[in-house]
N, C-alpha and C positions, 0 to 999 in steps of 0.2 A: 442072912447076914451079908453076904456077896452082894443081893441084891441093893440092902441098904447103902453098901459103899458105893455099888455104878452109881445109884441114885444122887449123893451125896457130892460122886466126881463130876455128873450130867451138871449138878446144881453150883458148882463151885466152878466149874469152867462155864458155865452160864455168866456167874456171876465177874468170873473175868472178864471174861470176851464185855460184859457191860461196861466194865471200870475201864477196860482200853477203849472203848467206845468212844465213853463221855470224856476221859480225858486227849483222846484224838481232835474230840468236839471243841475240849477247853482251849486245846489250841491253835484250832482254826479261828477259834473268835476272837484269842486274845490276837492272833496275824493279822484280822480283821480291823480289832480295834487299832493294833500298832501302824497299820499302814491306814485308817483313817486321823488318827492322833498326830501321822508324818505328812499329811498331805495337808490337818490344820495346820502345822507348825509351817510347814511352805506356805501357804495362806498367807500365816502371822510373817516369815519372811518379806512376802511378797508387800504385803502392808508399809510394813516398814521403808522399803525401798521407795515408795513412794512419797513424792515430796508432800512434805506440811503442807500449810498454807497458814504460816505463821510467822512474827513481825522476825527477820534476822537482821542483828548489826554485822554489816561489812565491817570489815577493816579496808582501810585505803593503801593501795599499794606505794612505793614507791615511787610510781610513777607518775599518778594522781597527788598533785600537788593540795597542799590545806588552803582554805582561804585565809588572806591576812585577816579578819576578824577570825576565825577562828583560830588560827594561832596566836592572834593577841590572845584571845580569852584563855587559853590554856597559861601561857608565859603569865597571867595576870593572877590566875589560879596557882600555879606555880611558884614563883616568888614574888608576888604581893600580897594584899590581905583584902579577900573578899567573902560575902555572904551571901548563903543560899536559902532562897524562900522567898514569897511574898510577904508574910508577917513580916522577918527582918525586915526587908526592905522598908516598909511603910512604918516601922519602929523607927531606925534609925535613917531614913531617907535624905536628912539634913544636910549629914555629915560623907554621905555618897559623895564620888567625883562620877559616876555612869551606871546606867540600870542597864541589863541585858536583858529583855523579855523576850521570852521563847513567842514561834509563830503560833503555838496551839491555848496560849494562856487564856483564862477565863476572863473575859467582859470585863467584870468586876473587881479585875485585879489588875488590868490596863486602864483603865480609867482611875483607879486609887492612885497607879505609879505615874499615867498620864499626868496628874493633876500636882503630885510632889513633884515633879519635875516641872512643872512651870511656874511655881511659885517657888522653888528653890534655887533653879537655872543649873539644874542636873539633866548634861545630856542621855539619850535613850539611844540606845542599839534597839533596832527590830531583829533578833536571828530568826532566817527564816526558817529554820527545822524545829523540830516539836521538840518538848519539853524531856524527852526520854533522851535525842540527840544532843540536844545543850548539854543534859549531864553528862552522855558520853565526850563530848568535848571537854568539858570540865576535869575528865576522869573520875568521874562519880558511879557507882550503881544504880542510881535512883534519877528519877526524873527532878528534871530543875526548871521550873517554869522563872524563876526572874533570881537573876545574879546583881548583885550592889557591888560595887567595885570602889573599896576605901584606901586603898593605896594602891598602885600600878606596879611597881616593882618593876621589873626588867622590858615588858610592854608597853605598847604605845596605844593603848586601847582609849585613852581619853583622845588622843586625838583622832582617832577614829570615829569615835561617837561627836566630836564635835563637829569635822565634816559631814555626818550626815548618812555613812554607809551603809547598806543592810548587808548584811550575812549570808 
């Protein structure tokens, strides 16, 4: 009976000395994993830290003065009444006093507004900036490839389009 107990004590501190083993084991792997999961996560830090390569709108400082077309178009946006789009425009085209076409507009929607404009005798602004800038000038979220301008309000944007200026 003695016997059976050392045997019993042999087999149960075996079986400890295992269980501290493998969970000595468990922990060296889970320090393994935790300092491979901390060196992805610097990785992913490191990633981040680097710059995009993706479109950013500056804002202009103070310093950086606006051009008078685009502060007309803002004041024109602002307190006059004008329309965004190429559809509008070529709807109501008529009754425009100035078209704004952005510099990135499609072919096919300068030669529509090209064409209402000289059988209407509605001057055109060329803005040279693309069509995402026009509507940030505008203060819009969205891209504006051609602004109609039906009333000027506190702007003098028709007489800029009548000189001839670009943006």
């Amino acid at each position: 009976m003695v016997a059976k107990k050392k045997e019993s004590e042999d087999i149960s501190e075996e079986t400890t000395k295992k269980a501290v083993q493998d969970a000595s084991e468990e922990v060296e792997s889970a320090e393994v994993a935790e300092s491979t999961t901390e060196s992805a996560e610097a990785a992913d830090e490191a990633a981040v830290d680097e710059p995009k390569k993706k479109l950013v709108r500056r804002r202009k400082s103070k310093r950086e003065k606006e051009s008078p077309v685009s502060r007309a178009i803002r004041l024109a946006v602002e307190s006059g009444k004008v329309g965004f789009g190429s559809n509008e425009a070529m709807k109501k085209g008529a009754t425009s006093l100035a078209f704004v076409l952005a510099g990135n507009s499609p072919a096919s929607v300068k030669s529509g507004i090209t064409y209402i404009s000289s059988s209407k005798g509605v001057p055109i602004i060329n803005f040279a900036g693309s069509s995402i800038e026009l509507g940030s000038v505008c203060g819009k979220p969205y891209p504006v490839s051609v602004l109609s301008v039906y009333e000027q309000g506190s702007s003098n944007i028709v007489e800029i389009a009548k000189e001839g200026k670009k943006a």
